[in-house]
N, C-alpha and C positions, 0 to 999 in steps of 0.2 A: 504494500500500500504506500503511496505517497507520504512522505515525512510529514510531521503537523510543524509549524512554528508558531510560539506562543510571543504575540507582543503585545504592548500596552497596546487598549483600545483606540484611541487617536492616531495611532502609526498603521493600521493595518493597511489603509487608501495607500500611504506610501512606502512599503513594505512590498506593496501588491506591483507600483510603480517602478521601483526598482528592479525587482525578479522578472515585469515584462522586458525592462532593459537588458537583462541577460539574454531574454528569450531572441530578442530580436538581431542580439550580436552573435549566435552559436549555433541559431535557428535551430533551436529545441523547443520540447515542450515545459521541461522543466515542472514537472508535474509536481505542486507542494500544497499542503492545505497550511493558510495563514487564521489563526484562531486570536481572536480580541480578549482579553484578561486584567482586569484591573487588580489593588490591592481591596482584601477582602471575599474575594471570590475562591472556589477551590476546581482544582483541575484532577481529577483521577488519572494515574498512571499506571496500575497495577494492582494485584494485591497488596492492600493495606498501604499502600501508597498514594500519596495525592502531593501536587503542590499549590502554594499559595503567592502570590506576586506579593510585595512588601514596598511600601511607599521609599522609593530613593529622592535624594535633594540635588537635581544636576540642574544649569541652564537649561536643558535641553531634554524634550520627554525621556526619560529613563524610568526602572524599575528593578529590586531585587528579585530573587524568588526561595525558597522557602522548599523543600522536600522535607517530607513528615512522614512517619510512621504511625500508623492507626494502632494503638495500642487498648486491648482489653484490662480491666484492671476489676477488683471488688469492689461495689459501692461504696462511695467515703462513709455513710455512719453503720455499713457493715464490719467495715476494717477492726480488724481487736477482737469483732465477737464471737462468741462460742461457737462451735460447727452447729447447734442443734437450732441455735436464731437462725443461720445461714440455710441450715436445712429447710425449716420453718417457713422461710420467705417465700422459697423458691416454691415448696409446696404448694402453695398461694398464686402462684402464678407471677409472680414480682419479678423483674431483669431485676438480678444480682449484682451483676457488672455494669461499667460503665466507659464508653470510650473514650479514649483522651491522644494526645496530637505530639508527635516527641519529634522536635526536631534533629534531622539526619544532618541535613547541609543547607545551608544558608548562603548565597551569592551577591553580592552588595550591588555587584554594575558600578559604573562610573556615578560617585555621591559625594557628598561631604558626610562629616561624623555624627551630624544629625541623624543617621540610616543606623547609628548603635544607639543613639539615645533613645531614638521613636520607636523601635521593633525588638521588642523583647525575644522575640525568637532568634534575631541574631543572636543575643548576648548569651540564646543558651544554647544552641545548634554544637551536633559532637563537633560538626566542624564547618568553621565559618570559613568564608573565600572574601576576604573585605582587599580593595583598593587602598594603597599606602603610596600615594605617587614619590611624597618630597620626604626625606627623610634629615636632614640637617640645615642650616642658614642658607644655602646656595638659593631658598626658595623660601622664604615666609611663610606663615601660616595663613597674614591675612593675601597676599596671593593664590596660595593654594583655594581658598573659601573661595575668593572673585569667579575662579576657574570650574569652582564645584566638586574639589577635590580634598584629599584627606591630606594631613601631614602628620609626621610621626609624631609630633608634640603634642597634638587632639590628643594620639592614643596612650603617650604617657601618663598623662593628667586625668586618662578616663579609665584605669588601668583595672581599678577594684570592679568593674559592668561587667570586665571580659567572662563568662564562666565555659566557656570553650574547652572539651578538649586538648584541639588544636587548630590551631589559626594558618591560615596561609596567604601571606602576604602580596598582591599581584598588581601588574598596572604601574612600575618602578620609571621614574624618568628618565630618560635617556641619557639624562648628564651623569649617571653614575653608572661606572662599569660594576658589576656583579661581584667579583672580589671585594672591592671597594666599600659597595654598599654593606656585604654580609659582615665587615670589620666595623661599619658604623654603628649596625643591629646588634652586634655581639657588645660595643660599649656601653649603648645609649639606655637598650630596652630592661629594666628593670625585670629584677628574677622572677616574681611572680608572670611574665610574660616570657622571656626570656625560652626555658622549656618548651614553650609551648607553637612558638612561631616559625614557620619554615617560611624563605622566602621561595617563588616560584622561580625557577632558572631561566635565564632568557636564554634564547636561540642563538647558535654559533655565532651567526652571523649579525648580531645586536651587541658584541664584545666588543 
């Protein structure tokens, strides 16, 4: 079947605009379904799976999104009690359990640090994929904000939100080579993060 792509709802007209541009240069069909998605809404992908788009803070339309896991659990004022209430309930006809939403992976998209403070599902996702473009002076913070982008000082100062697993740092500015940057991450980022952060490797060719 045709691949789906999910964008915010305002991009799909030009989503759909650009994919004719391909079609027209390669003269293909280019066979794709383009699906509109806001923050708030839920998308099924599988078993027990779904995702959710997450309000991002860019210039320019953007959006997170959110993979969850549908997880069963006991009733919260079952929890503690004796097997024979639990038996009891159920007897009765009562759902015992109750479903609840656990975030897998979280993907920031191009944002500012507003997108950890507004989405608590970031802050608790096993593992978050957030944007960290500027990582030292070479680039201010208040630059980086103008831009719609994150800088590593937002995330120092925001460090106790993170409860991540593990973080994966992506989206690195081109003014730092890779070695470079990973000496600035190994200074800067305090230990409670520290563990936790990988940065994404750039491509050979971006050295």
């Amino acid at each position: 079947t045709p691949p789906t792509y999910v964008v915010p709802s305002m991009l799909v007209g030009r989503v759909e605009n650009l994919l004719d541009a391909f079609r027209a240069l390669d003269d293909s069909d280019l066979a794709v379904t383009i699906q509109g998605a806001d923050p708030g809404e839920r998308i099924d992908i599988g078993k027990r799976r779904i995702v959710r788009p997450l309000t991002a803070f860019h210039p320019v339309a953007c959006q997170g999104y959110a993979v969850l896991e549908l997880r069963k659990q006991l009733r919260e004022d079952l929890q503690g009690a004796d097997s024979s209430v639990v038996r009891d309930a159920r007897a009765r006809g009562e759902e015992i359990t109750s479903e609840s939403e656990h975030p897998l992976v979280v993907f920031s998209g191009d944002t500012k640090i507003e997108f950890i403070e507004h989405n608590e599902l970031a802050r608790k996702a096993d593992l978050l994929i957030m944007e960290v473009t500027f990582i030292d002076d070479r680039v201010g913070v208040e630059s980086a904000r103008k831009n719609g982008h994150i800088h590593l000082d937002e995330v120092i100062e925001r460090a106790e939100l993170f409860e991540n697993k593990e973080i994966l740092f992506t989206h690195l500015s081109a003014r730092y080579r890779q070695s470079e940057a990973l000496e600035i991450l190994e200074r800067r980022l305090p230990e409670s993060l520290k563990e936790r952060v990988t940065l994404l490797p750039r491509p050979h060719w971006c050295h």
